[in-house]
N, CA, C and O atoms as CSV, one atom per row, in Angstrom:
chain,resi,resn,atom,element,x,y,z
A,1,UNK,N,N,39.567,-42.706,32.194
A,1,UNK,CA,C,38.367,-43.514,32.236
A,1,UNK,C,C,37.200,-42.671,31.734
A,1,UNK,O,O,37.153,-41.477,32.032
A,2,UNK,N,N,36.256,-43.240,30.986
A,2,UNK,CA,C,35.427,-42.549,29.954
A,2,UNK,C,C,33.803,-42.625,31.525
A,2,UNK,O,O,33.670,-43.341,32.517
A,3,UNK,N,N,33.072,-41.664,31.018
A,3,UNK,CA,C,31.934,-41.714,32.299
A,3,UNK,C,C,30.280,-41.559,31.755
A,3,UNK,O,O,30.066,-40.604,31.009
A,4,UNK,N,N,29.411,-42.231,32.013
A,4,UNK,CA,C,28.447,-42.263,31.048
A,4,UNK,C,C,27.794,-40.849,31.101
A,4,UNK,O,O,27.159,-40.342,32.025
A,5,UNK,N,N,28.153,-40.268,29.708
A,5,UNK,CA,C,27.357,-38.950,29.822
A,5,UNK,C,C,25.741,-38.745,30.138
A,5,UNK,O,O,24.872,-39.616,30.118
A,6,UNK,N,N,25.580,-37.128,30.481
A,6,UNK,CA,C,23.925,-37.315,31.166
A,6,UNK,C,C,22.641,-37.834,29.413
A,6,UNK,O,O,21.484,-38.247,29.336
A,7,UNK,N,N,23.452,-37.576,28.623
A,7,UNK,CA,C,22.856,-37.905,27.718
A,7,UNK,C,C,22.716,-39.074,27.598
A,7,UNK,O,O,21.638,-39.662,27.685
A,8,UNK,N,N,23.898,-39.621,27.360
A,8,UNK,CA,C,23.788,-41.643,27.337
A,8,UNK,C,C,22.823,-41.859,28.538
A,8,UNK,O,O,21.878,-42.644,28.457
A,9,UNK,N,N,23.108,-41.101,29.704
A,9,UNK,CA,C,22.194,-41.698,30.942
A,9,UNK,C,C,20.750,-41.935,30.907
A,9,UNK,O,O,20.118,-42.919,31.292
A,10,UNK,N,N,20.222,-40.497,30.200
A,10,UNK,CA,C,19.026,-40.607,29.907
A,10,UNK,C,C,18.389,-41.463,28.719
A,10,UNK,O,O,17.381,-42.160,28.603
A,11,UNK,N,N,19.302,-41.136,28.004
A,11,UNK,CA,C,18.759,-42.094,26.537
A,11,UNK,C,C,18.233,-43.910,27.256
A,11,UNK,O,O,17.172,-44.533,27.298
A,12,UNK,N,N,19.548,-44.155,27.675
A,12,UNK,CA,C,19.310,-45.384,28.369
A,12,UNK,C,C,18.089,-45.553,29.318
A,12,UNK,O,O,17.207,-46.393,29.145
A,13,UNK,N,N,18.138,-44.694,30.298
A,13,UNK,CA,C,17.109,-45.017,31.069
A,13,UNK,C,C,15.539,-44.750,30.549
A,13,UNK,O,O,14.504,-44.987,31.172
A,14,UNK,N,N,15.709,-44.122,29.069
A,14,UNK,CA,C,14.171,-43.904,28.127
A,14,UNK,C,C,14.234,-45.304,27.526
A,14,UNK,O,O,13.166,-45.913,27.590
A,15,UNK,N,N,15.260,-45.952,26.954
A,15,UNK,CA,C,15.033,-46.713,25.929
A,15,UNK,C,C,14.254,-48.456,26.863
A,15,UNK,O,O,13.342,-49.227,26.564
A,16,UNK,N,N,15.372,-48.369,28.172
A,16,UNK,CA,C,15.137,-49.715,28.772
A,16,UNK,C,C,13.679,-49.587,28.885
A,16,UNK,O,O,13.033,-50.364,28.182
A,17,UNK,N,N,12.915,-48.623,29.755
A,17,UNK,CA,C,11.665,-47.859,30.304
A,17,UNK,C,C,10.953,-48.750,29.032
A,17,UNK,O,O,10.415,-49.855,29.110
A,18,UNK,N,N,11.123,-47.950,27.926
A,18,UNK,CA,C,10.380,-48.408,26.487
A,18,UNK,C,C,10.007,-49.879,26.814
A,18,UNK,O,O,8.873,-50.261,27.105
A,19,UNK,N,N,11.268,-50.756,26.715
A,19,UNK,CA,C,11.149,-51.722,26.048
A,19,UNK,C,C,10.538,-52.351,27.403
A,19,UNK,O,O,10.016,-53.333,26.876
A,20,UNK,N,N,10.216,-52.491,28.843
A,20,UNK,CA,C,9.596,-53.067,29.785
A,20,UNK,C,C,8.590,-52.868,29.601
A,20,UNK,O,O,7.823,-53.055,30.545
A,21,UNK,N,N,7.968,-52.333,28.167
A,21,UNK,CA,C,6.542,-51.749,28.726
A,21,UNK,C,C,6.265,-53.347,27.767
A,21,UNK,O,O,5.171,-53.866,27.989
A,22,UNK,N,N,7.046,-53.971,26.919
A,22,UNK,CA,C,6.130,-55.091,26.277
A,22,UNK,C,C,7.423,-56.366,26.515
A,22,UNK,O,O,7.483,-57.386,25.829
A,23,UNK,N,N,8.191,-56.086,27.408
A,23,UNK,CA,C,9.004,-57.393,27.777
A,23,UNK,C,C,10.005,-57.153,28.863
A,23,UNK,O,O,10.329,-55.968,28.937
A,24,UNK,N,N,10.670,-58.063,29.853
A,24,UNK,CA,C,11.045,-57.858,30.531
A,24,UNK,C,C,12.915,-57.370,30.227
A,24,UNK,O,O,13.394,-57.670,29.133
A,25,UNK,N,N,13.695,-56.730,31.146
A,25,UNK,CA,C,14.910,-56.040,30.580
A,25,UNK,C,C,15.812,-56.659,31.423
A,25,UNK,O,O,15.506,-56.445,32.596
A,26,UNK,N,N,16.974,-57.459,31.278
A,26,UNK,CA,C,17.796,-58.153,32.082
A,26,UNK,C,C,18.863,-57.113,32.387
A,26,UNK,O,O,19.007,-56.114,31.683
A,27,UNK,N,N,19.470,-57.329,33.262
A,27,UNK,CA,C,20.492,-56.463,34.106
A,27,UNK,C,C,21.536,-56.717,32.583
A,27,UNK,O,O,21.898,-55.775,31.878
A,28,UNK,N,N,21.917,-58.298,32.283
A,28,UNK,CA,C,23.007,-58.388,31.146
A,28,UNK,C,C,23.256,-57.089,30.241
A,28,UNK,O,O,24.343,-56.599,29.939
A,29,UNK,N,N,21.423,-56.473,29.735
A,29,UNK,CA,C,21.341,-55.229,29.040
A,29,UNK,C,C,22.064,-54.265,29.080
A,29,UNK,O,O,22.847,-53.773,28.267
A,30,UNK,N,N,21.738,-53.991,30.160
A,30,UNK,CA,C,22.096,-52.651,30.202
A,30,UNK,C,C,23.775,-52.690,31.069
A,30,UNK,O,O,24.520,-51.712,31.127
A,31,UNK,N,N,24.010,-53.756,31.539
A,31,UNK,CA,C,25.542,-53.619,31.796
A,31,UNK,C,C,26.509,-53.486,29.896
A,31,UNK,O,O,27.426,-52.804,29.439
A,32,UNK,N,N,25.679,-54.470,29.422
A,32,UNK,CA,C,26.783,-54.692,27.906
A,32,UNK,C,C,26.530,-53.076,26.900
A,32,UNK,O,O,27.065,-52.622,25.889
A,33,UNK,N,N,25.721,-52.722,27.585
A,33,UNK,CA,C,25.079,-51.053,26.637
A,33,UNK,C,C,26.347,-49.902,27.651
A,33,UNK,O,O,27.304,-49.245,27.241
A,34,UNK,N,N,25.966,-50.022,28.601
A,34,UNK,CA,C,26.825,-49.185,29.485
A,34,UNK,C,C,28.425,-49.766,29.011
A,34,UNK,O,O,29.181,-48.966,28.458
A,35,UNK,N,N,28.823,-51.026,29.234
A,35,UNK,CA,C,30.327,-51.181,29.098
A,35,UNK,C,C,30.613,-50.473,27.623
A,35,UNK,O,O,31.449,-49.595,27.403
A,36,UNK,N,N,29.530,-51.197,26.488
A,36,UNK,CA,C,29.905,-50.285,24.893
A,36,UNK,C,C,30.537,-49.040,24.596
A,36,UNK,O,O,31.427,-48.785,23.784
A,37,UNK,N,N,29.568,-47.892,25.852
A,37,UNK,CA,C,29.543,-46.590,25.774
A,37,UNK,C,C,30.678,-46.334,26.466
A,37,UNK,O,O,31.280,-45.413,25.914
A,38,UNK,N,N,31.437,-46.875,27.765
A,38,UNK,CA,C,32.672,-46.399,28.462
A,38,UNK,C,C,33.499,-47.371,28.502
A,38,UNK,O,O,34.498,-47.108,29.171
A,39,UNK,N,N,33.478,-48.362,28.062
A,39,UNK,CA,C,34.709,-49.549,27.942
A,39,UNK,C,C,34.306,-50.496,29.418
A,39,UNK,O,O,33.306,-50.331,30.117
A,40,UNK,N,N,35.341,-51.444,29.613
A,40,UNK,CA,C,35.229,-51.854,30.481
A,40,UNK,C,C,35.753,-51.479,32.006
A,40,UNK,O,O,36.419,-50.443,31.999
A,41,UNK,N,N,35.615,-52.038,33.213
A,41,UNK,CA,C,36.248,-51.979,34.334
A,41,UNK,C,C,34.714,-51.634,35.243
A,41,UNK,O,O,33.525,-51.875,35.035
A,42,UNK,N,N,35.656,-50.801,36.556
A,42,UNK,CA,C,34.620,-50.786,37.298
A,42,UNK,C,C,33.619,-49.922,37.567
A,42,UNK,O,O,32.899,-50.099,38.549
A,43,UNK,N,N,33.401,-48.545,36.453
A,43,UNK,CA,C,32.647,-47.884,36.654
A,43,UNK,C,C,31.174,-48.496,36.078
A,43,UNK,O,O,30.060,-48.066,36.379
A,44,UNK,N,N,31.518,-49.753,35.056
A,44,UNK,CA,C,30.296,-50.439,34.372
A,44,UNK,C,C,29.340,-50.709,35.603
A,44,UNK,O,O,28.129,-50.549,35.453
A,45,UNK,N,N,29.872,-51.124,36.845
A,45,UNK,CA,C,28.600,-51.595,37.640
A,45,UNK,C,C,28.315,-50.207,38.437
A,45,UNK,O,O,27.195,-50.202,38.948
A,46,UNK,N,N,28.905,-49.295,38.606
A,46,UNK,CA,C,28.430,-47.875,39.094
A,46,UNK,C,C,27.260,-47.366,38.198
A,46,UNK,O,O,26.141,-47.024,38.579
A,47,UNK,N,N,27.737,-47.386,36.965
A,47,UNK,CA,C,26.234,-46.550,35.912
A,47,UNK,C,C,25.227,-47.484,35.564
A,47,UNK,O,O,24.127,-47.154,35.121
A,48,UNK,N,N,25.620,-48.716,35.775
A,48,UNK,CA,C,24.451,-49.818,35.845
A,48,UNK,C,C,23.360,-49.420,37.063
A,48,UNK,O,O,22.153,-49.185,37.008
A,49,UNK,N,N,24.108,-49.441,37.950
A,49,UNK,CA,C,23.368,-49.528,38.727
A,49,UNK,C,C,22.725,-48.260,39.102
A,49,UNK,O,O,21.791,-48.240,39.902
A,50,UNK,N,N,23.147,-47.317,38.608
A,50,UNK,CA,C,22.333,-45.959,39.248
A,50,UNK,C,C,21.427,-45.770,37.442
A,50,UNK,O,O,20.852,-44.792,36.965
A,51,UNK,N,N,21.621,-46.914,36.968
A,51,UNK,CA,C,20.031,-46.668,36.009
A,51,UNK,C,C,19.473,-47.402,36.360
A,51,UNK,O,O,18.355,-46.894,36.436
A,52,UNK,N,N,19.376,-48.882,36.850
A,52,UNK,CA,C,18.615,-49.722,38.054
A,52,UNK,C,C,17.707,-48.179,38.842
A,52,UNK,O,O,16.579,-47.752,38.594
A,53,UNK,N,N,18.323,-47.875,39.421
A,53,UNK,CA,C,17.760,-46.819,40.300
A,53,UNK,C,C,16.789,-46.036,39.330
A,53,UNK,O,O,15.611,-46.169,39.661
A,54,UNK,N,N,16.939,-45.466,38.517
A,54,UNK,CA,C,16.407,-45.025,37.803
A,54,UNK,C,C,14.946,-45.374,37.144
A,54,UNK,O,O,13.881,-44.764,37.050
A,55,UNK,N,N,15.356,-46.465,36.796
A,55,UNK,CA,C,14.444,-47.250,36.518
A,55,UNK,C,C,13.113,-48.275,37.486
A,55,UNK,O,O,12.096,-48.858,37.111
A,56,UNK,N,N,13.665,-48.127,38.621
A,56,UNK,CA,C,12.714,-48.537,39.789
A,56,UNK,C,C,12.221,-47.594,40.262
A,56,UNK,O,O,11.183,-47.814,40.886
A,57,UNK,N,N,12.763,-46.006,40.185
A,57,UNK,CA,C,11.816,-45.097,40.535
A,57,UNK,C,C,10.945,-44.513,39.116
A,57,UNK,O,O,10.740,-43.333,38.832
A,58,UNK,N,N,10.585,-45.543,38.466
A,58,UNK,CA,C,9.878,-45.175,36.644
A,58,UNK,C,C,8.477,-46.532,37.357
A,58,UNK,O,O,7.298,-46.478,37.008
A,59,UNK,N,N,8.947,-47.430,38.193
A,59,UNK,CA,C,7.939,-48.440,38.782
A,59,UNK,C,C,8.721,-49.046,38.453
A,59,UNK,O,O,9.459,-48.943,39.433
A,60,UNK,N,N,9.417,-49.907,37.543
A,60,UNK,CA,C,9.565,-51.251,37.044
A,60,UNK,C,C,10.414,-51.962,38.853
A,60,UNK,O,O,10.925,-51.425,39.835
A,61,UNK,N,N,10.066,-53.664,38.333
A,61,UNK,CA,C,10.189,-54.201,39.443
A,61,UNK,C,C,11.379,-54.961,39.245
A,61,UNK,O,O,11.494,-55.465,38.128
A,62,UNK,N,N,12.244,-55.150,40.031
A,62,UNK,CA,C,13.938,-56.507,40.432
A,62,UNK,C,C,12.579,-57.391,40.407
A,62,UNK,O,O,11.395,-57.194,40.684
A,63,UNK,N,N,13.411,-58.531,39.902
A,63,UNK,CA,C,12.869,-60.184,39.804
A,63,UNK,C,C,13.655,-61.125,39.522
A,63,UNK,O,O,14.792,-60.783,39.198
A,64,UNK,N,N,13.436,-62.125,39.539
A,64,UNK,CA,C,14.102,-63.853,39.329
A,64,UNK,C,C,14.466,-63.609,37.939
A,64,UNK,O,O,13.385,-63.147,37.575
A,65,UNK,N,N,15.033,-63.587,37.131
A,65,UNK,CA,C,15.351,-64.168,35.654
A,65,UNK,C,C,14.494,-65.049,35.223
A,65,UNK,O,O,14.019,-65.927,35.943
A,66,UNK,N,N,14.208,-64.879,33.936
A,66,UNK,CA,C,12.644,-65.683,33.333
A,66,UNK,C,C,13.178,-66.872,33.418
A,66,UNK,O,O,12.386,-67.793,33.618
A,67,UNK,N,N,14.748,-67.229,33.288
A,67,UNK,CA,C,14.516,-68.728,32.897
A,67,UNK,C,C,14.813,-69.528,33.874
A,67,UNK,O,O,15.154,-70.695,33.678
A,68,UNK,N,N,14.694,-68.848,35.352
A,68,UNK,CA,C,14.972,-69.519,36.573
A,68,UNK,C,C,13.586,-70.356,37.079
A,68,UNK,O,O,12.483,-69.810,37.108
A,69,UNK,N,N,13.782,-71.565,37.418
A,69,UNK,CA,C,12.811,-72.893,37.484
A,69,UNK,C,C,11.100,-71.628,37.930
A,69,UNK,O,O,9.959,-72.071,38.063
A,70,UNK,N,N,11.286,-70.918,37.990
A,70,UNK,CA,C,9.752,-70.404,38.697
A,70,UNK,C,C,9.362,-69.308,37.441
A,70,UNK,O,O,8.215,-68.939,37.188
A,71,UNK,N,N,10.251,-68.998,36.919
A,71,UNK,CA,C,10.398,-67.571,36.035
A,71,UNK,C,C,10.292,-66.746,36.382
A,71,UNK,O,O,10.744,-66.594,37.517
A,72,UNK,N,N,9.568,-65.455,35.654
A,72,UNK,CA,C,10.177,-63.999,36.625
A,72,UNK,C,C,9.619,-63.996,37.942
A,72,UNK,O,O,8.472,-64.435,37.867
A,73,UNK,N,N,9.898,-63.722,39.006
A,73,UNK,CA,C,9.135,-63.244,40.076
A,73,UNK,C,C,9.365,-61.886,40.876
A,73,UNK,O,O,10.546,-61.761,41.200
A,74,UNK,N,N,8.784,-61.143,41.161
A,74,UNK,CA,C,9.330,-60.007,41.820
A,74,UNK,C,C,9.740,-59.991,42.971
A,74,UNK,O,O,8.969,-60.355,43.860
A,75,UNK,N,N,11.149,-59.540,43.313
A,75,UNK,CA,C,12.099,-59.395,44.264
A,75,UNK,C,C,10.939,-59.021,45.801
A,75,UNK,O,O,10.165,-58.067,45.876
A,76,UNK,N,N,11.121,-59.894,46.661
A,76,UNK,CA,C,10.277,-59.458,48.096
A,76,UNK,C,C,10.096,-57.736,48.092
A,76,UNK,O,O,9.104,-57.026,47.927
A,77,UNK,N,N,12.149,-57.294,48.464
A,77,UNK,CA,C,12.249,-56.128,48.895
A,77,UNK,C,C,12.682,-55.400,48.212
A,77,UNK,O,O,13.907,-55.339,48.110
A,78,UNK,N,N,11.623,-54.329,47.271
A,78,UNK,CA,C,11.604,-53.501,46.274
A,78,UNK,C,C,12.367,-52.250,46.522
A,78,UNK,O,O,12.613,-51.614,45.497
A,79,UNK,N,N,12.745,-51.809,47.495
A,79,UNK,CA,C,13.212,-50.463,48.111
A,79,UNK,C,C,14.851,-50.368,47.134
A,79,UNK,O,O,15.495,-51.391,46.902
A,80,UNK,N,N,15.150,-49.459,46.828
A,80,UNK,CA,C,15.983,-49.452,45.810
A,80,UNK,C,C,17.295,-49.493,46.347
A,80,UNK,O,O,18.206,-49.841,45.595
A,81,UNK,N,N,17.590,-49.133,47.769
A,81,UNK,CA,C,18.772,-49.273,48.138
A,81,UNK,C,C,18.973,-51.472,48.656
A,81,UNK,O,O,19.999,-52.152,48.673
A,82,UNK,N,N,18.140,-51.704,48.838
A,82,UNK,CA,C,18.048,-53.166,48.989
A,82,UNK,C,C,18.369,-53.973,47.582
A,82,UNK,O,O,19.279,-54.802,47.556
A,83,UNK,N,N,17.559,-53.677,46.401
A,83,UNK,CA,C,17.917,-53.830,45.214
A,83,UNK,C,C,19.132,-53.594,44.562
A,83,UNK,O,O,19.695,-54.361,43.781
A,84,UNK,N,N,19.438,-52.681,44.865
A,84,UNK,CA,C,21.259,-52.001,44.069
A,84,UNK,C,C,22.053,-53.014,45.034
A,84,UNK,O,O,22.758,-53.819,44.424
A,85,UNK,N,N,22.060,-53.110,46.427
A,85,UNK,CA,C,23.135,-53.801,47.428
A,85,UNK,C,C,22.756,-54.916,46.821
A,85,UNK,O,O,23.803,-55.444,46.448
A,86,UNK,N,N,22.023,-55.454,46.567
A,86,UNK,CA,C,21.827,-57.264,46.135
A,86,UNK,C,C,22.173,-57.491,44.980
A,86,UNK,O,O,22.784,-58.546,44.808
A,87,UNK,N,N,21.906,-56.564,43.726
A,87,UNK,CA,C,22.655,-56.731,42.547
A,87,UNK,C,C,24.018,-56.565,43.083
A,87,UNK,O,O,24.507,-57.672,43.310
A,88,UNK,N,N,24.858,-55.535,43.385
A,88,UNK,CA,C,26.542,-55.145,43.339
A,88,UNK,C,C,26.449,-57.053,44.350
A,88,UNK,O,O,26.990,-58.010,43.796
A,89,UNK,N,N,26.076,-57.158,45.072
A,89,UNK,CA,C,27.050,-58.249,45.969
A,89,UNK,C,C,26.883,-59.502,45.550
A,89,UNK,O,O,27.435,-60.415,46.164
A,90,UNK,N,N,25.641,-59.895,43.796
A,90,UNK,CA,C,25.371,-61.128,43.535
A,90,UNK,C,C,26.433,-60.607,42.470
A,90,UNK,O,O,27.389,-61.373,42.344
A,91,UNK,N,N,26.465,-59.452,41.668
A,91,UNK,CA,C,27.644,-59.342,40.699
A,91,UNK,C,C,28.854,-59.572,41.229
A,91,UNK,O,O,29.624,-60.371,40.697
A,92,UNK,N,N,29.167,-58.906,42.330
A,92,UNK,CA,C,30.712,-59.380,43.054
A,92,UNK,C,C,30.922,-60.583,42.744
A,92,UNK,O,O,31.840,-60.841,41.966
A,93,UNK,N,N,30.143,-61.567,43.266
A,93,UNK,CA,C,30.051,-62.893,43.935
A,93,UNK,C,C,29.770,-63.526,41.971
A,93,UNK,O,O,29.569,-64.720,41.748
A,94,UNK,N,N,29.789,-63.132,41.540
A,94,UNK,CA,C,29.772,-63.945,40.432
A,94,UNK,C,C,31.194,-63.717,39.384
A,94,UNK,O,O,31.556,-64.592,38.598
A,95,UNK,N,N,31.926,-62.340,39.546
A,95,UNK,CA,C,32.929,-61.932,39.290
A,95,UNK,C,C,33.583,-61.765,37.776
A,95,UNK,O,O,34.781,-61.762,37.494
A,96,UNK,N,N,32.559,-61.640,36.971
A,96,UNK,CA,C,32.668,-61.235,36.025
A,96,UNK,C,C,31.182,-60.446,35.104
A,96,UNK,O,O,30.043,-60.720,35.484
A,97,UNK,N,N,31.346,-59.777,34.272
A,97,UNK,CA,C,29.936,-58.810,33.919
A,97,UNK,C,C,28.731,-60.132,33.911
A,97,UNK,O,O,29.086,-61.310,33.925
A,98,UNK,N,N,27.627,-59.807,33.893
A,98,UNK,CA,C,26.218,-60.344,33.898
A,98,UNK,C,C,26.068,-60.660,32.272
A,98,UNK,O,O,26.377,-59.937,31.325
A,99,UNK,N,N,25.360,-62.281,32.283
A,99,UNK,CA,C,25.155,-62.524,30.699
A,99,UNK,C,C,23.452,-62.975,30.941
A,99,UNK,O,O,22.881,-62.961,32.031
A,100,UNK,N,N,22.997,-63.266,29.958
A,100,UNK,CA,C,21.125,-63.581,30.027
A,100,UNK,C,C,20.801,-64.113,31.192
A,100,UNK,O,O,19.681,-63.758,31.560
A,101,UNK,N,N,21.542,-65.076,32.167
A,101,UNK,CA,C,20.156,-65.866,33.195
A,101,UNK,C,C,20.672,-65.035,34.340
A,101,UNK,O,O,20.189,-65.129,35.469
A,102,UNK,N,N,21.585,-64.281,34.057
A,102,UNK,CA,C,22.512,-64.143,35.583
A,102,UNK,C,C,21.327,-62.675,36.206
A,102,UNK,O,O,20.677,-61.850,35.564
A,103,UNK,N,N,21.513,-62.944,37.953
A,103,UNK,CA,C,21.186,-61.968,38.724
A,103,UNK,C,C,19.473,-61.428,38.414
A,103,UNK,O,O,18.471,-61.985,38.862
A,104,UNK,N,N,19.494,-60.581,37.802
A,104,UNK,CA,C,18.324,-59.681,37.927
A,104,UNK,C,C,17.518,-59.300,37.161
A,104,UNK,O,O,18.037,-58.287,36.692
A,105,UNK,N,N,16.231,-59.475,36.539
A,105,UNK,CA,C,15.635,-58.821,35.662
A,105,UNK,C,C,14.537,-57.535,35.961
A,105,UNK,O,O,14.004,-57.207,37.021
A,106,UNK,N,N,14.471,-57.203,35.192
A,106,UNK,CA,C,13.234,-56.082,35.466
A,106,UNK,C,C,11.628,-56.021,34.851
A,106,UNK,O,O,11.643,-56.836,33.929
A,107,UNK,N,N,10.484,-55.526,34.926
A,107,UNK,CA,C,9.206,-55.742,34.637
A,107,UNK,C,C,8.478,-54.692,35.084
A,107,UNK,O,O,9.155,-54.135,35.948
A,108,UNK,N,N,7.506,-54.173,34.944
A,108,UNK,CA,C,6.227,-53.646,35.292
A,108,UNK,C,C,5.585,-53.733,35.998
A,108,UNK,O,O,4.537,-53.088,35.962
């Protein structure tokens, strides 16, 4: 099983960073960037999610998906271990990788 190097790690967690600064970054992102770099299975939601982490300690905020009836909104409980447990258990519960409306987006 292939493991996202600290390089891919960082690159990723510079590039998403970038692009929140002028639009919001869906979880779909960076799971289909992460699966590219190590294939599929289950380490995709392990390095997803510890650039989630990453990326919430950069500020950016968990929210509603833009195209959910309210659009983005920011997640009540921002604390990052609340955020990672609610992504892994809405990804469980949906049971296959994340595509545009699904689960979680991110913002500023």
């Amino acid at each position: 099983m292939r493991t996202l190097a600290d390089v891919d790690f960082d690159r990723l967690v510079n590039d998403f960073y970038a692009e929140s600064g002028g639009d919001l970054v869906g979880l779909w992102e960076l799971a289909k960037e992460v699966e590219e770099l190590i294939g599929a299975g289950s380490a995709v939601q392990d390095d997803s999610t510890a650039i989630v982490r990453a990326l919430l300690a950069r500020g950016l905020r968990a929210g509603t998906p833009p195209y959910s009836i309210d659009g983005y909104e920011p997640w009540p409980d921002q604390h990052p271990d609340a955020v990672v447990d609610r992504i892994r258990q809405e990804w469980d519960q949906l049971g296959r990788m994340p595509s545009l409306p699904d689960i979680v987006w991110f913002g500023r």
